[in-house]
N, CA, C, O and CB atoms as a CASP TS submission, in Angstrom:
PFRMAT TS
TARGET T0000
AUTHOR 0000-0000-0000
METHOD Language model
MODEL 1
PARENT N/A
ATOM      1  N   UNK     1      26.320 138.715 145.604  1.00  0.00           N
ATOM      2  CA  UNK     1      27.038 139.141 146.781  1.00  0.00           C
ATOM      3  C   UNK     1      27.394 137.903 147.609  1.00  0.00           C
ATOM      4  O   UNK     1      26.732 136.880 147.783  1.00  0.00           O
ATOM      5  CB  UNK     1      26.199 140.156 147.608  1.00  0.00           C
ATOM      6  N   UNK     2      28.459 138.203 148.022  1.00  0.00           N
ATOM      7  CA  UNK     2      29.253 136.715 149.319  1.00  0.00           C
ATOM      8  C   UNK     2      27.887 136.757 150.246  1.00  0.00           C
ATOM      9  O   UNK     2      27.021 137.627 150.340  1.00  0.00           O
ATOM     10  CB  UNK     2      31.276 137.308 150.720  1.00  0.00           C
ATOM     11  N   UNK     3      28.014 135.656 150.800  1.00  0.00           N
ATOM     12  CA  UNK     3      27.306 135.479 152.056  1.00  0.00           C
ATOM     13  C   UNK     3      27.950 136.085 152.756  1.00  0.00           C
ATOM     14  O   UNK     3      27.320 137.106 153.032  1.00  0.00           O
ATOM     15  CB  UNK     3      27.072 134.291 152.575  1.00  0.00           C
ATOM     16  N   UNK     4      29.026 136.069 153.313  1.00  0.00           N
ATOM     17  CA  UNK     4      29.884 136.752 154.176  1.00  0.00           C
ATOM     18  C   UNK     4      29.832 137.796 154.338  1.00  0.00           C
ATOM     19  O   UNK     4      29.647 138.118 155.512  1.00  0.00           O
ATOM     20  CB  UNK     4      30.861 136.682 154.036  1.00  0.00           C
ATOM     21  N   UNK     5      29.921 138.611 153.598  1.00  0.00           N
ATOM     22  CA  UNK     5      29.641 140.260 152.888  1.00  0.00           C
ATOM     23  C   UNK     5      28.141 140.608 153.041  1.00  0.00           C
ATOM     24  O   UNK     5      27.844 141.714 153.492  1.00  0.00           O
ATOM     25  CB  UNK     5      30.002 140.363 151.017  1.00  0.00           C
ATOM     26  N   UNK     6      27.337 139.869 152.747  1.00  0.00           N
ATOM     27  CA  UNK     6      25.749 140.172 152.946  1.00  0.00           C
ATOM     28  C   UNK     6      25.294 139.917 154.280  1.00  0.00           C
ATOM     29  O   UNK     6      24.215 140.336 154.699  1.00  0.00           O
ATOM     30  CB  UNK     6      24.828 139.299 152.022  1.00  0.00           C
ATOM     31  N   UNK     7      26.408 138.977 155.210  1.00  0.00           N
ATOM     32  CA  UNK     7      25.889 139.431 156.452  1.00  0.00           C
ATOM     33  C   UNK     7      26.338 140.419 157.329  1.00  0.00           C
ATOM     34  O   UNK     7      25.771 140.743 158.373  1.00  0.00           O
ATOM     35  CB  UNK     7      25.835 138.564 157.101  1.00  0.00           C
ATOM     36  N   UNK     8      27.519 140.958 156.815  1.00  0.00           N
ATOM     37  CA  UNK     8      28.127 142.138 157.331  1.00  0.00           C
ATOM     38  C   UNK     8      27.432 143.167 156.986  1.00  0.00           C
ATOM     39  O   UNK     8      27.065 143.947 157.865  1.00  0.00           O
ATOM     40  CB  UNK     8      29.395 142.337 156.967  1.00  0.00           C
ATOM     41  N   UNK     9      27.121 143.380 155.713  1.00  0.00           N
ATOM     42  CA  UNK     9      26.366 144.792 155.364  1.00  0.00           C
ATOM     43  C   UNK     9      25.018 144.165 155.872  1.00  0.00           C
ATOM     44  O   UNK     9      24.267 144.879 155.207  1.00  0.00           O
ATOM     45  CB  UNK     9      26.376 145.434 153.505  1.00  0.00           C
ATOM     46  N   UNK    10      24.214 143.382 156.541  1.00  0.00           N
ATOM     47  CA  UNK    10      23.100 143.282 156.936  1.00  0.00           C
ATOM     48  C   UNK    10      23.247 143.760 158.552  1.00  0.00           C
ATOM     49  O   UNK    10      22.400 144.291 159.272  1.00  0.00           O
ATOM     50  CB  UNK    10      22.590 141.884 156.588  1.00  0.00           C
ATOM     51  N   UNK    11      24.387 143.441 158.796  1.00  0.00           N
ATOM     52  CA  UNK    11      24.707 143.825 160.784  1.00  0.00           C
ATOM     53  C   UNK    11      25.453 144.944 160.483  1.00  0.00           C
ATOM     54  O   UNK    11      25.682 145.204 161.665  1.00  0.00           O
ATOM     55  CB  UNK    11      25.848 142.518 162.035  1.00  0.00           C
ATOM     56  N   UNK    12      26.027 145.827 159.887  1.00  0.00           N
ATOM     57  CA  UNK    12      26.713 146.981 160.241  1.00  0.00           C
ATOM     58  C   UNK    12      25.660 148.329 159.790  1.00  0.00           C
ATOM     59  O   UNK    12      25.330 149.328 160.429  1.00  0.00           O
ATOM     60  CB  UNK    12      28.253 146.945 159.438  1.00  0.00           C
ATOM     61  N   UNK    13      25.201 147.716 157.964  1.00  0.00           N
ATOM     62  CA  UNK    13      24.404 148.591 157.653  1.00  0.00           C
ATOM     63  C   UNK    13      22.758 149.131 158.599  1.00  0.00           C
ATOM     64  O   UNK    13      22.326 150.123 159.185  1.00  0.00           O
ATOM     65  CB  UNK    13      24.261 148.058 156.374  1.00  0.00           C
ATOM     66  N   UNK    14      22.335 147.796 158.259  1.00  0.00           N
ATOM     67  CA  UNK    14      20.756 147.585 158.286  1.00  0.00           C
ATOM     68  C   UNK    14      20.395 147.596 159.913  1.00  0.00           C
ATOM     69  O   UNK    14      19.406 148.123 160.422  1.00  0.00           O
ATOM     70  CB  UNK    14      20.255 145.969 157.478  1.00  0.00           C
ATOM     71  N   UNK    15      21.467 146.871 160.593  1.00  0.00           N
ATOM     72  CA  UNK    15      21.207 146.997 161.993  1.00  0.00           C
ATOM     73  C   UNK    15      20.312 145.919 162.046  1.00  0.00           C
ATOM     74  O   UNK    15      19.191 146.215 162.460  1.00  0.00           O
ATOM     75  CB  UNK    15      20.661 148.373 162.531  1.00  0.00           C
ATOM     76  N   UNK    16      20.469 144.964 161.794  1.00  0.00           N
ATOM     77  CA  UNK    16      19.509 143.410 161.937  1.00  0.00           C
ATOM     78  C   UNK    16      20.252 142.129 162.832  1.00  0.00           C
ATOM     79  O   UNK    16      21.191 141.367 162.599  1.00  0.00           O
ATOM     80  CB  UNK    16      19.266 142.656 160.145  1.00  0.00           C
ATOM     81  N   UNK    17      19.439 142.299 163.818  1.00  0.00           N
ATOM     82  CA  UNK    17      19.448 141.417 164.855  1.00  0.00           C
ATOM     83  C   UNK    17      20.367 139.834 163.956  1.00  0.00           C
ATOM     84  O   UNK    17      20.193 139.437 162.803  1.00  0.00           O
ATOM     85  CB  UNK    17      17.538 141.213 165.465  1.00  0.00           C
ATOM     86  N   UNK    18      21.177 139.346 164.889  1.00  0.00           N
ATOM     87  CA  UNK    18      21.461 137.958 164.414  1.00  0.00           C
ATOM     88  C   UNK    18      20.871 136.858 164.037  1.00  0.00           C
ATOM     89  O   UNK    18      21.428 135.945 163.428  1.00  0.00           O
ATOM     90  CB  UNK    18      21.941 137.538 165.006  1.00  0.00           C
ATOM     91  N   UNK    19      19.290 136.901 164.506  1.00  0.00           N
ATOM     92  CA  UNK    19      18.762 135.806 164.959  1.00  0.00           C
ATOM     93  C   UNK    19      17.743 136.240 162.808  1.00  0.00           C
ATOM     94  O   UNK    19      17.460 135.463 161.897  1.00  0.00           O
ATOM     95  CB  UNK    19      17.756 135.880 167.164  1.00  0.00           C
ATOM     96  N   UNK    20      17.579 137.650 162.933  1.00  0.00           N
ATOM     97  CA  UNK    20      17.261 138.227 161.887  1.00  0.00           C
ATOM     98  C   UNK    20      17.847 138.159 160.475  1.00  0.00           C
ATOM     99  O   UNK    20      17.280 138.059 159.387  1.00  0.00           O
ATOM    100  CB  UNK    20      17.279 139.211 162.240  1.00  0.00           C
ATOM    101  N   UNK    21      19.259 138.248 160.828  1.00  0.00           N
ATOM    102  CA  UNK    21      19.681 137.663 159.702  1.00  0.00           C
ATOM    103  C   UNK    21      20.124 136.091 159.319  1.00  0.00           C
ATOM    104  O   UNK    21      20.202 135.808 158.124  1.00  0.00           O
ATOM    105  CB  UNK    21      20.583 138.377 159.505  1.00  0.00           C
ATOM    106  N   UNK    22      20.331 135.357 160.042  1.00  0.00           N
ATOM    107  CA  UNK    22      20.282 134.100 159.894  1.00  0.00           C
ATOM    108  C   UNK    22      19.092 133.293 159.651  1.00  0.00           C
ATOM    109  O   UNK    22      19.106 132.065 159.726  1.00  0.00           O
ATOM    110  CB  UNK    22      20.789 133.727 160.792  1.00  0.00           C
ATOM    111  N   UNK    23      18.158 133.918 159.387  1.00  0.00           N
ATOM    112  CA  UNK    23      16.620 133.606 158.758  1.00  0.00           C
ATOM    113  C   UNK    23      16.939 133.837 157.376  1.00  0.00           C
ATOM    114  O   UNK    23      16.670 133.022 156.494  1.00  0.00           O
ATOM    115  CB  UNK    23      15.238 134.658 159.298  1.00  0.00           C
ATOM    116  N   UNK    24      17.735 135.374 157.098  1.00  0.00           N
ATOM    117  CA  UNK    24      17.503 135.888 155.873  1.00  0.00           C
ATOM    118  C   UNK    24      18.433 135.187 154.680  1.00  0.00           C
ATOM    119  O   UNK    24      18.225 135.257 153.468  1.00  0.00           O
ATOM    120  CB  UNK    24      17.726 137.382 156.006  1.00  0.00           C
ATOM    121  N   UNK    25      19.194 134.699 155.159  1.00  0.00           N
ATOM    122  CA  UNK    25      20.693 134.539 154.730  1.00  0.00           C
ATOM    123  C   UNK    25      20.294 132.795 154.583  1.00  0.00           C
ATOM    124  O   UNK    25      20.494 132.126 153.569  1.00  0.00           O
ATOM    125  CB  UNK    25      22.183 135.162 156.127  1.00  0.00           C
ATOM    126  N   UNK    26      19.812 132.397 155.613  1.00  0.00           N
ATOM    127  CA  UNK    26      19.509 130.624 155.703  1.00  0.00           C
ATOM    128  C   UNK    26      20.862 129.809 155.887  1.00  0.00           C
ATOM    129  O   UNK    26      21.254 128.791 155.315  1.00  0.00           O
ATOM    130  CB  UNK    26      18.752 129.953 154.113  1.00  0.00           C
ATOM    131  N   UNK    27      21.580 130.772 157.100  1.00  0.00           N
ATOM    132  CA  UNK    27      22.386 129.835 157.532  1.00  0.00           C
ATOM    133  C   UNK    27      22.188 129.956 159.186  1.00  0.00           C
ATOM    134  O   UNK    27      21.520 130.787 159.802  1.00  0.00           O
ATOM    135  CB  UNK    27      23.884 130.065 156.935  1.00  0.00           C
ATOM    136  N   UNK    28      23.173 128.599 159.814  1.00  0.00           N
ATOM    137  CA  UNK    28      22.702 128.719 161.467  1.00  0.00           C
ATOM    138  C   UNK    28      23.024 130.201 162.042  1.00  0.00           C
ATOM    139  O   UNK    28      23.749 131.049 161.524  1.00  0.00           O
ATOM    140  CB  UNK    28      23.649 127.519 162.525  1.00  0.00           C
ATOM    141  N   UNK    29      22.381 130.274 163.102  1.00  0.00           N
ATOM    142  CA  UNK    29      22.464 132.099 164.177  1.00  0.00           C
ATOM    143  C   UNK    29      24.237 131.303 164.368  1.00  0.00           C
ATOM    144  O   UNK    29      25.282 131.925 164.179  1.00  0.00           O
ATOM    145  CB  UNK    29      20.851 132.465 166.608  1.00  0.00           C
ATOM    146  N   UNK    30      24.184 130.518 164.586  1.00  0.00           N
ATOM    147  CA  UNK    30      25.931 130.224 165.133  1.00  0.00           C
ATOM    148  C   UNK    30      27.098 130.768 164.195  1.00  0.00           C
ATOM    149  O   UNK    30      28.057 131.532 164.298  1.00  0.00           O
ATOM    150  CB  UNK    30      26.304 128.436 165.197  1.00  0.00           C
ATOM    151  N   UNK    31      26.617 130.117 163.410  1.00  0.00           N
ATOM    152  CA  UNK    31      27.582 130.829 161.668  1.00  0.00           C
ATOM    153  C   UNK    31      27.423 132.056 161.566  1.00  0.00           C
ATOM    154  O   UNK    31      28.251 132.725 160.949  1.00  0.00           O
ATOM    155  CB  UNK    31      27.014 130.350 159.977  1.00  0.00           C
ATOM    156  N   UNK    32      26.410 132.580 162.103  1.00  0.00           N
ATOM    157  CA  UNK    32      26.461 134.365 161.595  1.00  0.00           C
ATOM    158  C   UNK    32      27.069 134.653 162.494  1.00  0.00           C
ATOM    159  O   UNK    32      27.996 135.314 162.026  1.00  0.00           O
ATOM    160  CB  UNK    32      25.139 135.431 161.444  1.00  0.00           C
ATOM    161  N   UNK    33      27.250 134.569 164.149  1.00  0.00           N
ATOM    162  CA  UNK    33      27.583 134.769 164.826  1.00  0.00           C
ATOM    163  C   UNK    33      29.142 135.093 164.803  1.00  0.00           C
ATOM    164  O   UNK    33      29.748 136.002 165.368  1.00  0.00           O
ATOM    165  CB  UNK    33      27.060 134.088 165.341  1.00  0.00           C
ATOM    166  N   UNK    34      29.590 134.109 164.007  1.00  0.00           N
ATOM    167  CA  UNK    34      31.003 133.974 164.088  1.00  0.00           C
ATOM    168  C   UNK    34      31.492 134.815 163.519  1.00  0.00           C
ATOM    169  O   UNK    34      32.391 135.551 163.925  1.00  0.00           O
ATOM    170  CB  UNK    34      31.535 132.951 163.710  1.00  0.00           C
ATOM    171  N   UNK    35      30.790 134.827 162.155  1.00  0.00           N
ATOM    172  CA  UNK    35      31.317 135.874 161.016  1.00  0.00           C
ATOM    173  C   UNK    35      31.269 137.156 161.589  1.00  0.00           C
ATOM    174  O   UNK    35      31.990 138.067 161.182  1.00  0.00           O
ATOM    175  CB  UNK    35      30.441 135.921 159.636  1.00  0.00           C
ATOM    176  N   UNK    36      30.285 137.314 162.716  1.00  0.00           N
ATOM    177  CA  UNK    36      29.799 139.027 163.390  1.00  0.00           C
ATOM    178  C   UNK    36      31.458 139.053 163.977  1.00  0.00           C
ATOM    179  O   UNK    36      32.289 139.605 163.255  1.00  0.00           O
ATOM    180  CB  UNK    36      28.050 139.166 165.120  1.00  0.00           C
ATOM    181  N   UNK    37      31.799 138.590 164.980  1.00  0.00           N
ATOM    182  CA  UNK    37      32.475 138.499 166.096  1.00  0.00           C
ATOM    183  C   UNK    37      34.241 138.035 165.111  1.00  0.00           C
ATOM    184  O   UNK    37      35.232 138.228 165.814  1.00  0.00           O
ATOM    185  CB  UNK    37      31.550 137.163 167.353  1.00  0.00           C
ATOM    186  N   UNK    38      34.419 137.704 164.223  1.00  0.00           N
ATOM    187  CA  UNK    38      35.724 137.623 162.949  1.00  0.00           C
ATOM    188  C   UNK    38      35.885 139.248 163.221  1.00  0.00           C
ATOM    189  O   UNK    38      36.750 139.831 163.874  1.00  0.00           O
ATOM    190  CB  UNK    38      35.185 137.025 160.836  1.00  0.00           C
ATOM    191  N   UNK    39      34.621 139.838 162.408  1.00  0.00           N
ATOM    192  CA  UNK    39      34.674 141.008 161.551  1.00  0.00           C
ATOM    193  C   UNK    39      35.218 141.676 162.673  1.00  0.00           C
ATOM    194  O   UNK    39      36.377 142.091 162.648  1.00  0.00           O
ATOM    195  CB  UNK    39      33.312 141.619 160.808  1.00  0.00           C
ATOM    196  N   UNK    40      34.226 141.864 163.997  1.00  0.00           N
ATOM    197  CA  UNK    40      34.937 142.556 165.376  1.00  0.00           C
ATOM    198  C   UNK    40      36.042 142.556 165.443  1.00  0.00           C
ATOM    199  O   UNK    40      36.603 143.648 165.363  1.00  0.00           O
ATOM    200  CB  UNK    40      34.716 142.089 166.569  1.00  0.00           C
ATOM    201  N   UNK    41      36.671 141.603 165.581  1.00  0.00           N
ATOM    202  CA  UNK    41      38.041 141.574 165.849  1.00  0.00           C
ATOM    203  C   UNK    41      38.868 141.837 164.957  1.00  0.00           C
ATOM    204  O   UNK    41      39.962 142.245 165.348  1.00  0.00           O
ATOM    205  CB  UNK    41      38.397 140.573 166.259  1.00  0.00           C
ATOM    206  N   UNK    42      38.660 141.712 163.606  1.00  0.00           N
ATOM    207  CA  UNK    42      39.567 142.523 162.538  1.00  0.00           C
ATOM    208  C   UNK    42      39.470 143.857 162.398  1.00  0.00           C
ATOM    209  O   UNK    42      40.145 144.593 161.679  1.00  0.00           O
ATOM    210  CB  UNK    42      39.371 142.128 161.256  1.00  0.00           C
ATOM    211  N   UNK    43      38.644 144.107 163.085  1.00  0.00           N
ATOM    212  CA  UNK    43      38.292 145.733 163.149  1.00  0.00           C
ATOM    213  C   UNK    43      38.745 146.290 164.122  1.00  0.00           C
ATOM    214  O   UNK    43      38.974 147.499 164.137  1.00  0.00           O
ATOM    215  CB  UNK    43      36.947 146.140 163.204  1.00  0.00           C
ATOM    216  N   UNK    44      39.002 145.325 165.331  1.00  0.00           N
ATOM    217  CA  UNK    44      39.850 146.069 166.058  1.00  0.00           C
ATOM    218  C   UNK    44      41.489 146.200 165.899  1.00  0.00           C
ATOM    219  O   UNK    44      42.254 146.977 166.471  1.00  0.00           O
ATOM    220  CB  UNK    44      39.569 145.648 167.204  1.00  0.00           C
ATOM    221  N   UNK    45      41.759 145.192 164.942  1.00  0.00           N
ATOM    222  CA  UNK    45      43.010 144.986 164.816  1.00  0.00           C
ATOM    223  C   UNK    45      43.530 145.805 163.822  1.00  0.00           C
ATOM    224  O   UNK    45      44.726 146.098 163.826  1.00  0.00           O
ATOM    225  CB  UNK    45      43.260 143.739 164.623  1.00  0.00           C
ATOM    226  N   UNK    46      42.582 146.302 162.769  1.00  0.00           N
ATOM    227  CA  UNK    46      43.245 146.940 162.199  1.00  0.00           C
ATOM    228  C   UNK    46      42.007 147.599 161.433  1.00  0.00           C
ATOM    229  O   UNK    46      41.295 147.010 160.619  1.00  0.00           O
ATOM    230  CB  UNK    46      44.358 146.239 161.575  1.00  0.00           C
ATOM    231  N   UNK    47      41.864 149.098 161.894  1.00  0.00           N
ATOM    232  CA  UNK    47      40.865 149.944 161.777  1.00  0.00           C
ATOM    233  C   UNK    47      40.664 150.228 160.155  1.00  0.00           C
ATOM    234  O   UNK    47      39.477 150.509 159.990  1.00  0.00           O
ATOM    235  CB  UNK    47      41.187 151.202 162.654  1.00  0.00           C
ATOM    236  N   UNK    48      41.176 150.251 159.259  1.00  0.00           N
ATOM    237  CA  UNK    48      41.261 150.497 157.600  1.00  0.00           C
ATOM    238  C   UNK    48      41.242 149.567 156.907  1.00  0.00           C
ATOM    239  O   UNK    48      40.511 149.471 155.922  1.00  0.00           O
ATOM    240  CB  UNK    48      42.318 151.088 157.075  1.00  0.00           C
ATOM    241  N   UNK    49      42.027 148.724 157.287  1.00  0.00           N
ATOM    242  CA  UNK    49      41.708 146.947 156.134  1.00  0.00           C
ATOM    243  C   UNK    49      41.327 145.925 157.115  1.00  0.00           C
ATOM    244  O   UNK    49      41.701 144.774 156.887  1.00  0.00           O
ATOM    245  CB  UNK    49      43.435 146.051 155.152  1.00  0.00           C
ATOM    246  N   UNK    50      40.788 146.114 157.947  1.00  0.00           N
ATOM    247  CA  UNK    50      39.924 145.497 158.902  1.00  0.00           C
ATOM    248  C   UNK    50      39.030 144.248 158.297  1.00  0.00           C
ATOM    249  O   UNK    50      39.293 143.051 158.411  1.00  0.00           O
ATOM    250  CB  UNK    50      39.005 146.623 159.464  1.00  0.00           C
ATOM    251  N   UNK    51      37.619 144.997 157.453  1.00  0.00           N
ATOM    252  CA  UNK    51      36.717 144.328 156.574  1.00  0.00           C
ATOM    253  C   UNK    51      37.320 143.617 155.315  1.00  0.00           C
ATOM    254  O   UNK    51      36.789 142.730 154.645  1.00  0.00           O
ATOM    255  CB  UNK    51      35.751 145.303 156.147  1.00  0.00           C
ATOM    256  N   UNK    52      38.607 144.229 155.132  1.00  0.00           N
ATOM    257  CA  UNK    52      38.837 143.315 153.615  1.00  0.00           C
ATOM    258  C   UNK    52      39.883 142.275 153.988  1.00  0.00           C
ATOM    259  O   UNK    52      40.390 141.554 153.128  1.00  0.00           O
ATOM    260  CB  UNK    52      39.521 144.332 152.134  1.00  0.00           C
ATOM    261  N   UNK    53      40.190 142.207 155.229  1.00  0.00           N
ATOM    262  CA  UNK    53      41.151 141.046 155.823  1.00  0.00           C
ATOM    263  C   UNK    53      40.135 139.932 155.971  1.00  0.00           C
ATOM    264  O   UNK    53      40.153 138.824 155.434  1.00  0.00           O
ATOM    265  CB  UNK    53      41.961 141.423 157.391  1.00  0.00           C
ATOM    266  N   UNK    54      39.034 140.570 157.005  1.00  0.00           N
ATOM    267  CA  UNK    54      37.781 139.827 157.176  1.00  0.00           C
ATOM    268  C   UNK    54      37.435 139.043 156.076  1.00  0.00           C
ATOM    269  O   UNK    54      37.575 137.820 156.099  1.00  0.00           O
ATOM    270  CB  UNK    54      36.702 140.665 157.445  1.00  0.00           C
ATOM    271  N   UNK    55      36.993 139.649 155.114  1.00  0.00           N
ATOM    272  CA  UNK    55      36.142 139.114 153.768  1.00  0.00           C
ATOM    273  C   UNK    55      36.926 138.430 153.018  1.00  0.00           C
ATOM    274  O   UNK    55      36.321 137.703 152.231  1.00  0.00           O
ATOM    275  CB  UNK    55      35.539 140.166 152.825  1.00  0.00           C
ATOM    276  N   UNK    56      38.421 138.374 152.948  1.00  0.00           N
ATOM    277  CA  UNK    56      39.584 137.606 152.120  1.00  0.00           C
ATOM    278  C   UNK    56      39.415 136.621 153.028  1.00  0.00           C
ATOM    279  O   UNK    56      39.448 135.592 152.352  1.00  0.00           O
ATOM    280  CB  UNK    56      41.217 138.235 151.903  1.00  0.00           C
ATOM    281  N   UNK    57      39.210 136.247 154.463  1.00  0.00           N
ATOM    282  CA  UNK    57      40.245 135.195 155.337  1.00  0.00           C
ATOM    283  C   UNK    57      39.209 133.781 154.609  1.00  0.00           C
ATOM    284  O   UNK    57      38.420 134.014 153.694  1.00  0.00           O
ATOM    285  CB  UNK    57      40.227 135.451 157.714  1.00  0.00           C
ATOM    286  N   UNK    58      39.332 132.810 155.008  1.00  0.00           N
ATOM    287  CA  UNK    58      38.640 131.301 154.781  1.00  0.00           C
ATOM    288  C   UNK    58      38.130 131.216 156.243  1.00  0.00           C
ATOM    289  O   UNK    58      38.545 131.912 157.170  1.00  0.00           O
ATOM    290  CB  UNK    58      39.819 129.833 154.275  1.00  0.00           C
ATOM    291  N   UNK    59      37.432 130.522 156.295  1.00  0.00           N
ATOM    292  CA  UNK    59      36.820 129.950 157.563  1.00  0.00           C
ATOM    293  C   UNK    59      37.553 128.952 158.272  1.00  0.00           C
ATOM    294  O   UNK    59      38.072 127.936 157.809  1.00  0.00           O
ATOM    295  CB  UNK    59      35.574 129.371 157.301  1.00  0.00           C
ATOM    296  N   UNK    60      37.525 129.507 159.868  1.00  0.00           N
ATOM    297  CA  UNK    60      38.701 128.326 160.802  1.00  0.00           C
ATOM    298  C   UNK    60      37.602 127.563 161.145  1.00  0.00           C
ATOM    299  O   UNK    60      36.521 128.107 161.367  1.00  0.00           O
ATOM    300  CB  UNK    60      39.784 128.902 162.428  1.00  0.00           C
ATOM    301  N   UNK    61      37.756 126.320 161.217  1.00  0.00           N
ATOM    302  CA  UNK    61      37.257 125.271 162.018  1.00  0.00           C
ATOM    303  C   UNK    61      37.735 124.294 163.017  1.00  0.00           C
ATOM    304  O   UNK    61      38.761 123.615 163.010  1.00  0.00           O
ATOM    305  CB  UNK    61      36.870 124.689 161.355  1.00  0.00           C
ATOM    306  N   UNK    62      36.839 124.362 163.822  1.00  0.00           N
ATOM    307  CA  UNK    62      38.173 123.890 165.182  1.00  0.00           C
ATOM    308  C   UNK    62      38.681 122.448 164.886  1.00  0.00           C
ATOM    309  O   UNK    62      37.889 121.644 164.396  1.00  0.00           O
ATOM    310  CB  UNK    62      37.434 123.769 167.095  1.00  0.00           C
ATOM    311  N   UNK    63      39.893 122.101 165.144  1.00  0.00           N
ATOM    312  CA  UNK    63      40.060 120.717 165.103  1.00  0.00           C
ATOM    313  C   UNK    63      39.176 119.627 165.799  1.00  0.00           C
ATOM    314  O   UNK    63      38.487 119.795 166.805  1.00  0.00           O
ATOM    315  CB  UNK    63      41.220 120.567 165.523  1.00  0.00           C
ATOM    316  N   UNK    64      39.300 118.695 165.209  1.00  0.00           N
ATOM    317  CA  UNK    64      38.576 117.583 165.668  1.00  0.00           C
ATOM    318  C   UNK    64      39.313 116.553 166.328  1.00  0.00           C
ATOM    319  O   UNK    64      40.010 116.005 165.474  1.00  0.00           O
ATOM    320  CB  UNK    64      37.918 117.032 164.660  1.00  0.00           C
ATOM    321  N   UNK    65      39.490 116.019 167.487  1.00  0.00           N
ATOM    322  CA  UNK    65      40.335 114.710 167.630  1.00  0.00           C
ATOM    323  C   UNK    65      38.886 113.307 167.720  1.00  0.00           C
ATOM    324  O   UNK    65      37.821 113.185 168.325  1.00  0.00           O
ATOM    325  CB  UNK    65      41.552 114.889 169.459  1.00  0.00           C
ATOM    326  N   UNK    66      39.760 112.425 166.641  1.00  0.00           N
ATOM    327  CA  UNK    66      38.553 111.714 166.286  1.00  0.00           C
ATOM    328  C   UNK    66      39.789 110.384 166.049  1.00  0.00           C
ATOM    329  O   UNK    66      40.714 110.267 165.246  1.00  0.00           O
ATOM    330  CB  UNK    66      37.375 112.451 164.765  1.00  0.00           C
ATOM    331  N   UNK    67      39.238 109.438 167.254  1.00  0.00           N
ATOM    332  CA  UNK    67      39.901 107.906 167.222  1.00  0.00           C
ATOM    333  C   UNK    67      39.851 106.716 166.696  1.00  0.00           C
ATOM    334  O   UNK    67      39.345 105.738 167.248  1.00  0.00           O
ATOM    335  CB  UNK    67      39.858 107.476 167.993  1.00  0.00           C
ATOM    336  N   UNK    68      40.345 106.729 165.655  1.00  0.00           N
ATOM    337  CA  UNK    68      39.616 105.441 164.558  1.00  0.00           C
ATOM    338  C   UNK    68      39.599 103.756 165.561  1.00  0.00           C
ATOM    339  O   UNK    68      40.458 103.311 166.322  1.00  0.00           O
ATOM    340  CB  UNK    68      41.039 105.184 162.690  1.00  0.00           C
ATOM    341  N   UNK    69      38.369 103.218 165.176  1.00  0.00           N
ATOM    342  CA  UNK    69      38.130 102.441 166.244  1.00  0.00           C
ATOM    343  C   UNK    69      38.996 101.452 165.774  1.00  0.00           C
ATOM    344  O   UNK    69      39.271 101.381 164.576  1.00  0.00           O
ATOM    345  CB  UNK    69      36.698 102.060 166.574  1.00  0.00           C
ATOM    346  N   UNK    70      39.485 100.627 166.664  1.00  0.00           N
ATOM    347  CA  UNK    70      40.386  99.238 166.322  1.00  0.00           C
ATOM    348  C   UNK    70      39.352  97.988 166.582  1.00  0.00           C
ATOM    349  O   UNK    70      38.498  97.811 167.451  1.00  0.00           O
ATOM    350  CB  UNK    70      41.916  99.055 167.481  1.00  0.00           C
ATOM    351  N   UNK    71      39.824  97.122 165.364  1.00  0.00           N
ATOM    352  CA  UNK    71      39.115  95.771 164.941  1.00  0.00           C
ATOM    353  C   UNK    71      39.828  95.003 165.446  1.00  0.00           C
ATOM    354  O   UNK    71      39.607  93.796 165.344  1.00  0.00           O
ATOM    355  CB  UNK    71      38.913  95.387 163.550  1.00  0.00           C
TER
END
């Protein structure tokens, strides 16, 4: 099973705290967090393919501005 998917069916099914499944799963409470709060919002956006928009998308990561030092 995806990680992704195993933490959704761990927070929708099982009803397990974040802090609970990011023990179980062995990734940060921050990362689950996100994936919780994705799924939310695809679910509000679109009540029927909600979860499989969710579970198809890739992970956003915020940009970085990063200044290469001058020699």
């Amino acid at each position: 099973m995806d990680q992704k998917e195993q933490i959704l069916h761990y927070h929708r099914v099982d009803g397990l705290s974040l802090r609970e499944i990011s023990r179980r799963v062995g990734l940060n409470r921050k990362t689950v967090t996100r994936y919780v709060r994705e799924y939310e919002a695809s679910i509000r956006e679109d009540p029927e393919e909600g979860l499989d928009i969710c579970l198809a998308s890739k992970p956003k990561y915020p940009a970085r501005n990063v200044e290469c030092p001058r020699m």
